[in-house]
DSSP file (Angstrom, degrees, kcal/mol; ACC not computed):
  #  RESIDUE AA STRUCTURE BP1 BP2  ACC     N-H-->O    O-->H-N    N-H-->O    O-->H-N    TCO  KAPPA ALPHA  PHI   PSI    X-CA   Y-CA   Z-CA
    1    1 A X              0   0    0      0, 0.0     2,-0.2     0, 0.0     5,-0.0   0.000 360.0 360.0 360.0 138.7   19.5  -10.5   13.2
    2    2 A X    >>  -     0   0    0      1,-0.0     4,-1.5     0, 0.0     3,-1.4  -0.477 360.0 -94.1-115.7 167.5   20.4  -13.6   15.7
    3    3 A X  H >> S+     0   0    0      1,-0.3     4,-3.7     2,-0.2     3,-1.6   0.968 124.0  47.3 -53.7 -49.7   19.3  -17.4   14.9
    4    4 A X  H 3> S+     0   0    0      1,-0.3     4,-1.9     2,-0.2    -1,-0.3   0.794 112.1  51.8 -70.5 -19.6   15.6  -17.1   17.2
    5    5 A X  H <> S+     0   0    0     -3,-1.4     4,-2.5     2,-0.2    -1,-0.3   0.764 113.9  40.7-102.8  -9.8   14.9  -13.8   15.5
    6    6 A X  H <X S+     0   0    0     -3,-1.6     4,-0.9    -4,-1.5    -2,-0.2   0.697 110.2  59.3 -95.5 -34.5   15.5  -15.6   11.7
    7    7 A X  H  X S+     0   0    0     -4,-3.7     4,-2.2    -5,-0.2     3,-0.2   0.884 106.0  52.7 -52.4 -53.2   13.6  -18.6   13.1
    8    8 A X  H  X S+     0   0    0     -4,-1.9     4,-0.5    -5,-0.2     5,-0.4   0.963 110.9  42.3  -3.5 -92.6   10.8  -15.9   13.6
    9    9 A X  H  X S+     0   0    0     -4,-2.5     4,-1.7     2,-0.2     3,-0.4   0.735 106.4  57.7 -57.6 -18.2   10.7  -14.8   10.5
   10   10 A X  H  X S+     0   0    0     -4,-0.9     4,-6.0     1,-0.4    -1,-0.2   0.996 115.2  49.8 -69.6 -65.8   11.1  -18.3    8.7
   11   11 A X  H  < S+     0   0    0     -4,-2.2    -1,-0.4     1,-0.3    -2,-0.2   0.042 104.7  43.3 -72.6  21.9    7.8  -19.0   10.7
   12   12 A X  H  X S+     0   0    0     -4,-0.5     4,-1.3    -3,-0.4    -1,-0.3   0.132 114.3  54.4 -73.6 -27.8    5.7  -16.8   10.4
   13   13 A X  H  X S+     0   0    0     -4,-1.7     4,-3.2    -5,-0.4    -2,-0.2   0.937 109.3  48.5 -39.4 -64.6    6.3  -16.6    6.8
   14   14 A X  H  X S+     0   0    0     -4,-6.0     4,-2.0     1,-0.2     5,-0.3   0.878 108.9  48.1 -64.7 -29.1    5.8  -19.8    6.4
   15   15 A X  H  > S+     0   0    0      2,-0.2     4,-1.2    -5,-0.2    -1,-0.2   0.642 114.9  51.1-105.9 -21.3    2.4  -19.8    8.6
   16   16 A X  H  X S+     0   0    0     -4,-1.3     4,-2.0     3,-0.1     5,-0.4   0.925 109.3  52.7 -73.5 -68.5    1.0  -16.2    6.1
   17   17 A X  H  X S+     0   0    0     -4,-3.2     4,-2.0    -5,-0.2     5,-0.3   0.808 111.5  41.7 -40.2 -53.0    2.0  -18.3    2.7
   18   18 A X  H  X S+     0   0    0     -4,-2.0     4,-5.2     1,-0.2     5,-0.4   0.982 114.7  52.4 -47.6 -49.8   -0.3  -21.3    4.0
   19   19 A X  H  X S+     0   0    0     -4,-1.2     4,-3.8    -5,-0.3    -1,-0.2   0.974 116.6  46.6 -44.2 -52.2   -2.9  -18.3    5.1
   20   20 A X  H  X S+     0   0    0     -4,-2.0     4,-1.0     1,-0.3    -2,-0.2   0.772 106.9  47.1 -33.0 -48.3   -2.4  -17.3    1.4
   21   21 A X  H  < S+     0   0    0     -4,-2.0    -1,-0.3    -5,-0.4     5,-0.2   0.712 115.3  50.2 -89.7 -11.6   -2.7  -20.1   -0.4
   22   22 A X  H  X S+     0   0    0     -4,-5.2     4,-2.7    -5,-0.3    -2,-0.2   0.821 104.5  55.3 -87.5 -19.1   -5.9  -21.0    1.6
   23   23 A X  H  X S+     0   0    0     -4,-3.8     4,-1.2    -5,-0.4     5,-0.2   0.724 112.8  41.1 -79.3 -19.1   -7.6  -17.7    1.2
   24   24 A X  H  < S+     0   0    0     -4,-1.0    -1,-0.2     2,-0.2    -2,-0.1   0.333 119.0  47.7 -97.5   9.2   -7.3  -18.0   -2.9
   25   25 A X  H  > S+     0   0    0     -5,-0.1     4,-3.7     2,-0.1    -2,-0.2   0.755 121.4  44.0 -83.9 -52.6   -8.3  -22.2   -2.4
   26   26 A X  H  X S+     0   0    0     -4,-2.7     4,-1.7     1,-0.2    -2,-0.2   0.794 115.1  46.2 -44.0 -47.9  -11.1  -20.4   -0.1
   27   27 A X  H  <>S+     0   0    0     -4,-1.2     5,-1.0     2,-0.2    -1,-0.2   0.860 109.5  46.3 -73.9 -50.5  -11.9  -17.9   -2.4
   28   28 A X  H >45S+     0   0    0      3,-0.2     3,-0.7    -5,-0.2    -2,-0.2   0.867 113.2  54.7 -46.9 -46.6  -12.2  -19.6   -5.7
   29   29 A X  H 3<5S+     0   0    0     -4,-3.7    -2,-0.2     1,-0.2    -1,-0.1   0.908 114.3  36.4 -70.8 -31.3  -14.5  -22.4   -4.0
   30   30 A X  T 3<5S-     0   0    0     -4,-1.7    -1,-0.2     2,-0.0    -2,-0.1  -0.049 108.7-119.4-120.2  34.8  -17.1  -20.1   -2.4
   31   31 A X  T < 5 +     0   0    0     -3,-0.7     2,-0.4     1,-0.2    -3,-0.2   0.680  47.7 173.8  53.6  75.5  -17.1  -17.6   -5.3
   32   32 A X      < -     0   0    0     -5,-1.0    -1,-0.2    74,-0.0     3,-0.1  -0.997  28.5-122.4-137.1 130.6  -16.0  -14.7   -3.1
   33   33 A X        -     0   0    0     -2,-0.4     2,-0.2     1,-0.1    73,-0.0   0.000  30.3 -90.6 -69.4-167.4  -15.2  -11.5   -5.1
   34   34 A X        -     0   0    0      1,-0.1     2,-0.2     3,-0.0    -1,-0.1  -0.402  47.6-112.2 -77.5 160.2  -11.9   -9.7   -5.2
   35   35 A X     >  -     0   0    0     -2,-0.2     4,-1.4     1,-0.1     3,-0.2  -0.747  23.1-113.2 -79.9 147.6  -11.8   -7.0   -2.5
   36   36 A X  H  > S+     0   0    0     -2,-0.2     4,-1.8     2,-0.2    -1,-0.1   0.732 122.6  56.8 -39.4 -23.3  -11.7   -3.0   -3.8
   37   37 A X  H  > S+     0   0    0     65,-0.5     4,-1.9     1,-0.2    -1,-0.2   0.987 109.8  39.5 -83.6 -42.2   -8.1   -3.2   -2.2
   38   38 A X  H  4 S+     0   0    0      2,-0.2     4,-0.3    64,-0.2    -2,-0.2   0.666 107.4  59.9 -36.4 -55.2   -7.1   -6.0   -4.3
   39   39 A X  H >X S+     0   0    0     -4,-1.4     4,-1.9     3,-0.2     3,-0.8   0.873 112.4  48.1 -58.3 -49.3   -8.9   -4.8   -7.8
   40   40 A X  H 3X S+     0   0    0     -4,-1.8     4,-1.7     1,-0.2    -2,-0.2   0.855 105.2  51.8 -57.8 -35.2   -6.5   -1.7   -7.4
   41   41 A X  H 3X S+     0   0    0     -4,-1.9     4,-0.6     1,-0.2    -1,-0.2   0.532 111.6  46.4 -80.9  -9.0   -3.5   -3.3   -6.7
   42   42 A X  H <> S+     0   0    0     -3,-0.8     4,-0.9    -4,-0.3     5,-0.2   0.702 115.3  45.7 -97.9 -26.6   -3.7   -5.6   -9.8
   43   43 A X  H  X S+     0   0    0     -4,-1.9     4,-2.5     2,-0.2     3,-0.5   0.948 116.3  49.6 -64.4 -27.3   -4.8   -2.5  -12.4
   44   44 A X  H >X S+     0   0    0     -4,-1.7     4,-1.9     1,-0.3     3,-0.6   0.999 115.6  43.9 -72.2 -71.5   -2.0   -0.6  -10.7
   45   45 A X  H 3< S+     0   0    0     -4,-0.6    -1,-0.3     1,-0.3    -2,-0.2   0.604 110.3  49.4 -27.7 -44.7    0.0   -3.5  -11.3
   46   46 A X  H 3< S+     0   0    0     -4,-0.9     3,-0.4    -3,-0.5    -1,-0.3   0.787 114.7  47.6-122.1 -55.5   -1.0   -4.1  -14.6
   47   47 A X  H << S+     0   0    0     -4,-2.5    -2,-0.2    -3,-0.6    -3,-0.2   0.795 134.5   5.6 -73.8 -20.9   -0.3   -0.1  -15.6
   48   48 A X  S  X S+     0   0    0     -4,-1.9     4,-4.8     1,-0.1     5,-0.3  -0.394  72.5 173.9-161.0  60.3    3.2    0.2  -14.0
   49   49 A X  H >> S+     0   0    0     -3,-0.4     4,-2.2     1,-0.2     3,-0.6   0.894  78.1  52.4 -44.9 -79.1    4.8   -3.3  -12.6
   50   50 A X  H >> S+     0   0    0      1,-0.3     4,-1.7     2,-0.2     3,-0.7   0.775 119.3  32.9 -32.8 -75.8    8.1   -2.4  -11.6
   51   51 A X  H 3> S+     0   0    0      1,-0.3     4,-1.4     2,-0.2    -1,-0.3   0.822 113.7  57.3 -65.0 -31.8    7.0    0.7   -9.3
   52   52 A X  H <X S+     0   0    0     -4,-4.8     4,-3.3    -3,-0.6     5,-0.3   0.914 115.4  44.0 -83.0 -19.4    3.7   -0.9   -8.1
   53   53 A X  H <X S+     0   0    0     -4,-2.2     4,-2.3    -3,-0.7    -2,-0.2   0.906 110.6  51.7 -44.7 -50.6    6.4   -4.0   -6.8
   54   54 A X  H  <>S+     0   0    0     -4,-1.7     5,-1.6    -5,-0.3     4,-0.3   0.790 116.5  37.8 -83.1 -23.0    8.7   -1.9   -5.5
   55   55 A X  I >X>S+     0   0    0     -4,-1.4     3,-1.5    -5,-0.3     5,-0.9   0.970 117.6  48.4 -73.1 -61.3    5.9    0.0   -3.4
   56   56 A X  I 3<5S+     0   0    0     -4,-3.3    -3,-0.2     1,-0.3    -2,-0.2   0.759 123.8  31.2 -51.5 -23.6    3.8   -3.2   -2.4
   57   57 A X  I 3<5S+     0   0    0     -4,-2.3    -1,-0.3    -5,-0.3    -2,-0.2   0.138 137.2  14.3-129.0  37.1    6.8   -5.2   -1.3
   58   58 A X  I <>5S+     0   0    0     -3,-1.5     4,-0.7    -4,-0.3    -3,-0.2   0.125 130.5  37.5-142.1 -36.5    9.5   -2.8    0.1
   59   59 A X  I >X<S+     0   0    0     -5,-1.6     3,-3.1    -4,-0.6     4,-1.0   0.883 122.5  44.6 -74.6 -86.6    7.4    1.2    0.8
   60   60 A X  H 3><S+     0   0    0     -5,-0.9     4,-1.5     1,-0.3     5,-0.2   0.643 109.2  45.8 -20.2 -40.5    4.2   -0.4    2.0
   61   61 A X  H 3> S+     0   0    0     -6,-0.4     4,-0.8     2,-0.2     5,-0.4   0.760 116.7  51.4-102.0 -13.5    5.1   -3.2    4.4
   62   62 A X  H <X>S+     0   0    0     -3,-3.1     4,-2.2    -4,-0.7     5,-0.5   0.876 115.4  43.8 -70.9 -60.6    8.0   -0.2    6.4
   63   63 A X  H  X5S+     0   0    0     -4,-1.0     4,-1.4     2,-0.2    -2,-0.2   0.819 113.8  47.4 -57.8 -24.9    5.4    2.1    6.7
   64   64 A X  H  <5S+     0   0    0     -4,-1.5     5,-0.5    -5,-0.4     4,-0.4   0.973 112.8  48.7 -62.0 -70.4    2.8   -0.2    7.8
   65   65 A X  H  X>S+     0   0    0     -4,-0.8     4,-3.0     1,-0.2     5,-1.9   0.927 108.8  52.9 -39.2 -57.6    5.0   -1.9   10.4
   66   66 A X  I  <>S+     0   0    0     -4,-2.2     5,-1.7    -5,-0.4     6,-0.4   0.956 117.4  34.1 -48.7 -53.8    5.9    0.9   11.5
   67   67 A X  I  XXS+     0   0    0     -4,-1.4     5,-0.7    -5,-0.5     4,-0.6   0.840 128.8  34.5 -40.3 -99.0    2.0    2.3   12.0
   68   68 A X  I  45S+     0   0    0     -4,-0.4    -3,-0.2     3,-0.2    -2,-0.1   0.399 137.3  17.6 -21.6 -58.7    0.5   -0.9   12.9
   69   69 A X  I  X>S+     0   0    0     -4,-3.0     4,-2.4    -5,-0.5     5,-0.6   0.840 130.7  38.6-100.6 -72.1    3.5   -2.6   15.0
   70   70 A X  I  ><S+     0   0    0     -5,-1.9     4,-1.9     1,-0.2    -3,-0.2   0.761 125.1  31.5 -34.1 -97.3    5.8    0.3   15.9
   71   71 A X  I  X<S+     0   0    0     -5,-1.7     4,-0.9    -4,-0.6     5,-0.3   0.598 124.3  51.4 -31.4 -41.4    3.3    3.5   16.8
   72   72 A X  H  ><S+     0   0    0     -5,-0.7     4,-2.3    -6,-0.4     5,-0.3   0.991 114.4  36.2 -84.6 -61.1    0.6    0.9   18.1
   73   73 A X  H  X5S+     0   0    0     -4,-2.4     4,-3.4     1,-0.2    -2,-0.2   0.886 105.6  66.4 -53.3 -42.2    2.4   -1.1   20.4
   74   74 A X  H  <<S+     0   0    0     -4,-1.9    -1,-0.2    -5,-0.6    -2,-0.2   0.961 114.1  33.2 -45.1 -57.5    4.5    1.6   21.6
   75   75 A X  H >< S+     0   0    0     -4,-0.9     3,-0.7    -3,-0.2    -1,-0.2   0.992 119.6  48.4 -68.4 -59.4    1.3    3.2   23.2
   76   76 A X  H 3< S+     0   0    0     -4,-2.3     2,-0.2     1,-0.4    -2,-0.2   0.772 108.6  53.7 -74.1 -27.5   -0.7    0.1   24.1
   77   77 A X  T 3< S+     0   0    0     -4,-3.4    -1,-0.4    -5,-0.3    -2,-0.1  -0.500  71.3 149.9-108.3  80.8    1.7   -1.6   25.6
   78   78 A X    X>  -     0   0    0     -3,-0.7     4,-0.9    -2,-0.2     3,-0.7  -0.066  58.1 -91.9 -57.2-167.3    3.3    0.4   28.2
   79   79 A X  T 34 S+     0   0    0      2,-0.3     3,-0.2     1,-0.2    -1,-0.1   0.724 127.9  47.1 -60.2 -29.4    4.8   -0.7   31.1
   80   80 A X  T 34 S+     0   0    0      1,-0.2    -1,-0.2     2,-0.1     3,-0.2   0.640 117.7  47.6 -80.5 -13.6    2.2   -0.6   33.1
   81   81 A X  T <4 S+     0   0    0     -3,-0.7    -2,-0.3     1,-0.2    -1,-0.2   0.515  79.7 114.5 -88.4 -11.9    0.3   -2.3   30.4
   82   82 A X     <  +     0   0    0     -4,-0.9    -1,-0.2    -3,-0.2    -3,-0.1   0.152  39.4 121.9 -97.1 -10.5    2.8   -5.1   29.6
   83   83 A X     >  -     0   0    0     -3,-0.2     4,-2.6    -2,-0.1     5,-0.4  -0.321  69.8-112.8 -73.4 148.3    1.3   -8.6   30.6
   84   84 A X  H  > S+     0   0    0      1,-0.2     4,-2.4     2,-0.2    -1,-0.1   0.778 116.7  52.5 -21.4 -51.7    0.7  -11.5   28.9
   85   85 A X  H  > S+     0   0    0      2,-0.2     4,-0.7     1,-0.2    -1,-0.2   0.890 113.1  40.7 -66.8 -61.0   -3.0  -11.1   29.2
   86   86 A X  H  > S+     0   0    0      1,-0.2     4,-1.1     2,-0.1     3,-0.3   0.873 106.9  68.5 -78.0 -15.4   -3.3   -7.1   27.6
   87   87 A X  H  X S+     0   0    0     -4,-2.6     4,-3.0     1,-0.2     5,-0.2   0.882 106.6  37.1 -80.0 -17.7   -0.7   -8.1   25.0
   88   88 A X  H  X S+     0   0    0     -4,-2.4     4,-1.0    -5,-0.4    -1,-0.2   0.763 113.1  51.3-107.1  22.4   -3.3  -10.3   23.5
   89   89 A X  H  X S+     0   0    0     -4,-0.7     4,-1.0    -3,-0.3    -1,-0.2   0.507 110.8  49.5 -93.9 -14.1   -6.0   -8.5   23.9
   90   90 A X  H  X S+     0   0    0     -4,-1.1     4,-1.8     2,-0.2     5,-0.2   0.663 112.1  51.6-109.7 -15.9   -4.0   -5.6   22.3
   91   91 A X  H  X S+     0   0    0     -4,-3.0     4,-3.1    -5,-0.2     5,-0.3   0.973 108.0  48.6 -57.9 -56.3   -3.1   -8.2   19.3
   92   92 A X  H >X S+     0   0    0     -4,-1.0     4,-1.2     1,-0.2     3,-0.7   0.944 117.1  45.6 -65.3 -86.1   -6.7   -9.1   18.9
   93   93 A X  H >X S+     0   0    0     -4,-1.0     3,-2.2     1,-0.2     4,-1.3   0.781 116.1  44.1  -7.2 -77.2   -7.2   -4.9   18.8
   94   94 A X  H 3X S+     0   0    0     -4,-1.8     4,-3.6     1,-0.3     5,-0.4   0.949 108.7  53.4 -52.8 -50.0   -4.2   -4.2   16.3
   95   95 A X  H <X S+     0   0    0     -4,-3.1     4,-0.7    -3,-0.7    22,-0.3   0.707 110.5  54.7 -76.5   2.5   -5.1   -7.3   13.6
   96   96 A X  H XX S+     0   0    0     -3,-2.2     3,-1.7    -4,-1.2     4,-0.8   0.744 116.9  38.8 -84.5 -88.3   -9.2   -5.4   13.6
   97   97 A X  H 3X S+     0   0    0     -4,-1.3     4,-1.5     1,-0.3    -2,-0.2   0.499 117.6  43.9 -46.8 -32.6   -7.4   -2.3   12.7
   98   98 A X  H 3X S+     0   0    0     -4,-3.6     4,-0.6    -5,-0.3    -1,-0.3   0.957 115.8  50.5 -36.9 -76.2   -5.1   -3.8   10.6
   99   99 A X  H <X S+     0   0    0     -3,-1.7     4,-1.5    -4,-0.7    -2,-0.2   0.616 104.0  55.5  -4.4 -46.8   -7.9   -5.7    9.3
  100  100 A X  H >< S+     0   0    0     -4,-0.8     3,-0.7     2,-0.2    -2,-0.2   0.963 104.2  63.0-101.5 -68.1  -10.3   -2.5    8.6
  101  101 A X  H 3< S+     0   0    0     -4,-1.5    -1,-0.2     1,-0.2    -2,-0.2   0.666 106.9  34.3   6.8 -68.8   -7.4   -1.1    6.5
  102  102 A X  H 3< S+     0   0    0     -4,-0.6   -65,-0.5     7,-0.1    -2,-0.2   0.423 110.1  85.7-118.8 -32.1   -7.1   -3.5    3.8
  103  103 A X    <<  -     0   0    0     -4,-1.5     2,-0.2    -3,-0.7    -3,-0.1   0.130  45.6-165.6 -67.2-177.9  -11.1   -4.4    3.5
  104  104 A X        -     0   0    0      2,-0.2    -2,-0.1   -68,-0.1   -69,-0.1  -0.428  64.3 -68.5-133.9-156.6  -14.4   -3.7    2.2
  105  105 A X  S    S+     0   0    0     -2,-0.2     2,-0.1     5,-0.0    -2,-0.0  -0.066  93.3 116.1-110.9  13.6  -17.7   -5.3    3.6
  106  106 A X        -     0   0    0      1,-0.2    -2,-0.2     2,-0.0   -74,-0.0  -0.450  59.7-145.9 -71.3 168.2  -16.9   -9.1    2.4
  107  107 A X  S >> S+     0   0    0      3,-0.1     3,-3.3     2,-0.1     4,-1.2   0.811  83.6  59.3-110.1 -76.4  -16.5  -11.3    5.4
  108  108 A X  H 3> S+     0   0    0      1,-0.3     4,-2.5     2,-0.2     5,-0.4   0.871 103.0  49.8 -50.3 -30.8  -13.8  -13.8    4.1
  109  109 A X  H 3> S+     0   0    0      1,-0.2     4,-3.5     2,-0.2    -1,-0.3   0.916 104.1  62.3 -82.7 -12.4  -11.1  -11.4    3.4
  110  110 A X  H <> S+     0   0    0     -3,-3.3     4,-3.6     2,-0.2    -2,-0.2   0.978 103.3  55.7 -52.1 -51.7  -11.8   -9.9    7.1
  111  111 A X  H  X S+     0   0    0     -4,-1.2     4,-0.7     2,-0.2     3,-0.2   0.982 108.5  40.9 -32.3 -72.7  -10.8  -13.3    8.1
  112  112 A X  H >X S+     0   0    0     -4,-2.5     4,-2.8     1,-0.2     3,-1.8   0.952 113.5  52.7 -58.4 -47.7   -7.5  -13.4    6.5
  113  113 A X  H 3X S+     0   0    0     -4,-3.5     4,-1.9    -5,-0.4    -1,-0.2   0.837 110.5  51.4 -43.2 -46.0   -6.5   -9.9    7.3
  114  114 A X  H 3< S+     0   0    0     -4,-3.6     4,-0.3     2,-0.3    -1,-0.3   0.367 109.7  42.7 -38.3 -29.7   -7.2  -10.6   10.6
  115  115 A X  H << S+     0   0    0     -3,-1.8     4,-0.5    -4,-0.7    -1,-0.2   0.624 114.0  61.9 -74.7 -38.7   -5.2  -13.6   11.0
  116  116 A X  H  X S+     0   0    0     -4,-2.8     4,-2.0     2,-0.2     3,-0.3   0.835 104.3  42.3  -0.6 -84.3   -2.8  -11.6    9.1
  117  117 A X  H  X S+     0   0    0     -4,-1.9     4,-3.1   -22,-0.3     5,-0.4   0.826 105.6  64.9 -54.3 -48.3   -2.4   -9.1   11.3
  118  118 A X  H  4 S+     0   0    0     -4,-0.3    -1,-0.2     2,-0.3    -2,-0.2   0.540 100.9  48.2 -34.6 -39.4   -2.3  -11.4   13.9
  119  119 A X  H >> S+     0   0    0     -4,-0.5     4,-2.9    -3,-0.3     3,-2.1   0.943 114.0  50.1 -74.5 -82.6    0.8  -13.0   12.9
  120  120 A X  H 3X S+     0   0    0     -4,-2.0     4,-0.9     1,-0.3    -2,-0.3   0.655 108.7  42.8 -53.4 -44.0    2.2  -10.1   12.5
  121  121 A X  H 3< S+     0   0    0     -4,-3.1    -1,-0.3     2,-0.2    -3,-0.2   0.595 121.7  45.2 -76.8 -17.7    1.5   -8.3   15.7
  122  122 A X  H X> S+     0   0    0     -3,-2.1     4,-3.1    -5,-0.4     3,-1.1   0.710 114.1  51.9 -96.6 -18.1    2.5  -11.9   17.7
  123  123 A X  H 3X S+     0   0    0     -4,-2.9     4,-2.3     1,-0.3     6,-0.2   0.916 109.0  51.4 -68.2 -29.3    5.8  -12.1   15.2
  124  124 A X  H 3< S+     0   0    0     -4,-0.9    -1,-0.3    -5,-0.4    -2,-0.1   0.069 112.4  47.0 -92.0  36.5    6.5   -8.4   16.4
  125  125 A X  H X4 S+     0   0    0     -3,-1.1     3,-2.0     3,-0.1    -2,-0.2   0.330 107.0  50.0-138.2 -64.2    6.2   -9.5   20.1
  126  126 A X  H 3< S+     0   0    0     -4,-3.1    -2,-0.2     1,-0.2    -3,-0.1   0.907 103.8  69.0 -73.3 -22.9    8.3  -12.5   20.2
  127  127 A X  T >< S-     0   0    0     -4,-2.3     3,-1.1    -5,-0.4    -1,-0.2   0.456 121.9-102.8 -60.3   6.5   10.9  -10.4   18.4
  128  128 A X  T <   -     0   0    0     -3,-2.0    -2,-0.1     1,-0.3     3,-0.1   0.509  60.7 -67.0  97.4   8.5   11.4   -8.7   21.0
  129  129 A X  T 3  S+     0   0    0      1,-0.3    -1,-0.3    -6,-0.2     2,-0.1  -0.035  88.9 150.5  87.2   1.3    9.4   -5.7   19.7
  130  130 A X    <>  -     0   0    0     -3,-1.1     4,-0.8     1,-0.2     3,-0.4  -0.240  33.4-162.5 -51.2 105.4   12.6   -5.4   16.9
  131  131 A X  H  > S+     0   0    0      1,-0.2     4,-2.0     2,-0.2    -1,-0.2   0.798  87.1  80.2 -72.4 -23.0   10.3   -3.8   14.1
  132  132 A X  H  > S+     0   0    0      2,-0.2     4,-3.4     3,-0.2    -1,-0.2   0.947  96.8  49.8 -25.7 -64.7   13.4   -4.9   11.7
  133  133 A X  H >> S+     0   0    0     -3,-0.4     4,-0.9     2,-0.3     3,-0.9   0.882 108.5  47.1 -24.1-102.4   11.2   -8.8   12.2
  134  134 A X  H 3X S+     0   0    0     -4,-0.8     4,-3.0     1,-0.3     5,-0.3   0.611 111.0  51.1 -32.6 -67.0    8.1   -7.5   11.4
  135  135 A X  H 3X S+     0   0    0     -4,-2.0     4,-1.7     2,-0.2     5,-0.5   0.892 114.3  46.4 -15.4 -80.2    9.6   -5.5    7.9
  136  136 A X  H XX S+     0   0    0     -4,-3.4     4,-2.7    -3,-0.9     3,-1.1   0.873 118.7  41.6 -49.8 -57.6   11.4   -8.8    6.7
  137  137 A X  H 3X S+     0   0    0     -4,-0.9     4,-1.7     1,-0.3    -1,-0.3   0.887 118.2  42.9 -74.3 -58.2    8.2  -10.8    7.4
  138  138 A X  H 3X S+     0   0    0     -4,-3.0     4,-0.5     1,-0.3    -1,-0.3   0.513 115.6  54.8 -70.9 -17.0    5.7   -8.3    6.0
  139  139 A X  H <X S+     0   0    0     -4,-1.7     4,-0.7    -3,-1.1    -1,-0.3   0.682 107.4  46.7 -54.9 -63.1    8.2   -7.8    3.1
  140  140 A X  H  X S+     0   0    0     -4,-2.7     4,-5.4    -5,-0.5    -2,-0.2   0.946 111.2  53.6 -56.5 -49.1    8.3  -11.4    2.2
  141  141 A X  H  X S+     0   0    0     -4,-1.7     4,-0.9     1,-0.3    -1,-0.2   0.742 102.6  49.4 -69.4 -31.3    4.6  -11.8    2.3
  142  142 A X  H  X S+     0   0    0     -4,-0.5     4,-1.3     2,-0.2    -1,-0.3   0.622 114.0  56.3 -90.4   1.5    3.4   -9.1    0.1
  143  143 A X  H  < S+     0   0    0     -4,-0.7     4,-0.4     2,-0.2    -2,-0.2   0.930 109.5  42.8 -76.7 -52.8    6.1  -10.8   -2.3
  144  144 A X  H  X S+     0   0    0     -4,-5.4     4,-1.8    -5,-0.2    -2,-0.2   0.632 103.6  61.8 -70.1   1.2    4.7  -13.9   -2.0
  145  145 A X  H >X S+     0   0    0     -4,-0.9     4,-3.7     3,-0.2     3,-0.7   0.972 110.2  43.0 -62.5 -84.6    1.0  -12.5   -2.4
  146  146 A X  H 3< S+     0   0    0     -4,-1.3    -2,-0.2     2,-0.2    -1,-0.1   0.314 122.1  44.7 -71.8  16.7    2.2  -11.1   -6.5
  147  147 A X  H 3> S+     0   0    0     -4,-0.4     4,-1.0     3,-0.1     5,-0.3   0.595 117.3  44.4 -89.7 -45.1    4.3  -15.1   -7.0
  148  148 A X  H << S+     0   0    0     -4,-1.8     4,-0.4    -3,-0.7    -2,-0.2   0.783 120.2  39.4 -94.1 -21.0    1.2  -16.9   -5.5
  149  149 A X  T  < S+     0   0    0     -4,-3.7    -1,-0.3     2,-0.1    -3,-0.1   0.402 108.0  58.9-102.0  20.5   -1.4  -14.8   -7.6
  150  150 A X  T  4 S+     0   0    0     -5,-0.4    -2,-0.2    -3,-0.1    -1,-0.1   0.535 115.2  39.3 -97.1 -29.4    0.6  -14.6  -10.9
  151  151 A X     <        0   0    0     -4,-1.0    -2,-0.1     1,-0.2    -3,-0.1   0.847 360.0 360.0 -87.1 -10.9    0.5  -18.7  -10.9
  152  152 A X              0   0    0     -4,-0.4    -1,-0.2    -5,-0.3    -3,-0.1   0.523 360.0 360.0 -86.9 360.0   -3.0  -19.0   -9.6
């Protein structure tokens, strides 16, 4: 990994934790329940820590990237596809599916996923498509997800 690709990750880290810590400020002020994905991943937590860690923050976020970033991009942007202009129309695309994933029918957590994703699919673009990026970043974040809700 070279200095611009670590710089990457630093930001865009940094710019999910903020999303984070504003979607549980967000969520707490306007009463907005937990999502079904969310209620599972703390009972799960709660029945088996150590495995459900080692899935949420090292299995989950390769296989996603890889889906999500890897497999999606690969197809939607080809070469003939490759300008500025369809790659953010094929971010905007990737962070609904992304999105759609991870939800139920609440509106606020649509948001975040979506912004979420969004990050993720523009982090895995200015890295040059290196899905290595995306891993560390998506890695980081679901860590800081089980730090920032165990103090909260």
């Amino acid at each position: 990994m070279n200095i611009a690709q670590l710089g990457t990750v630093i930001v865009a880290m940094l710019a999910i934790v903020v999303l984070i810590i504003v979607d549980i400020k967000l969520s707490a002020m306007l009463n907005i329940p937990e999502t079904s994905n969310s209620k599972s991943l703390a009972w799960m937590f709660g029945e088996a820590p150590l495995p459900m860690i080692i899935s949420v923050v090292i299995f989950s976020p390769i296989c996603e990237e890889l889906i999500f970033r890897g497999i999606f991009f690969s197809y939607a942007l080809t070469d003939q596809y490759n300008k500025c202009n369809y790659q953010m129309i094929a971010v905007v695309i990737n962070s609904l599916i992304f999105a759609s994933v991870h939800v139920d029918a609440n509106w606020e957590p649509w948001i975040y996923y979506t912004l979420m994703g969004s990050i993720l699919g523009t982090t895995y673009l200015l890295a040059k498509r290196d899905i290595r990026t995306n891993i560390l970043v998506h890695m980081g974040t679901n860590l800081a997800v089980f730090a920032l809700t165990a103090i909260s």
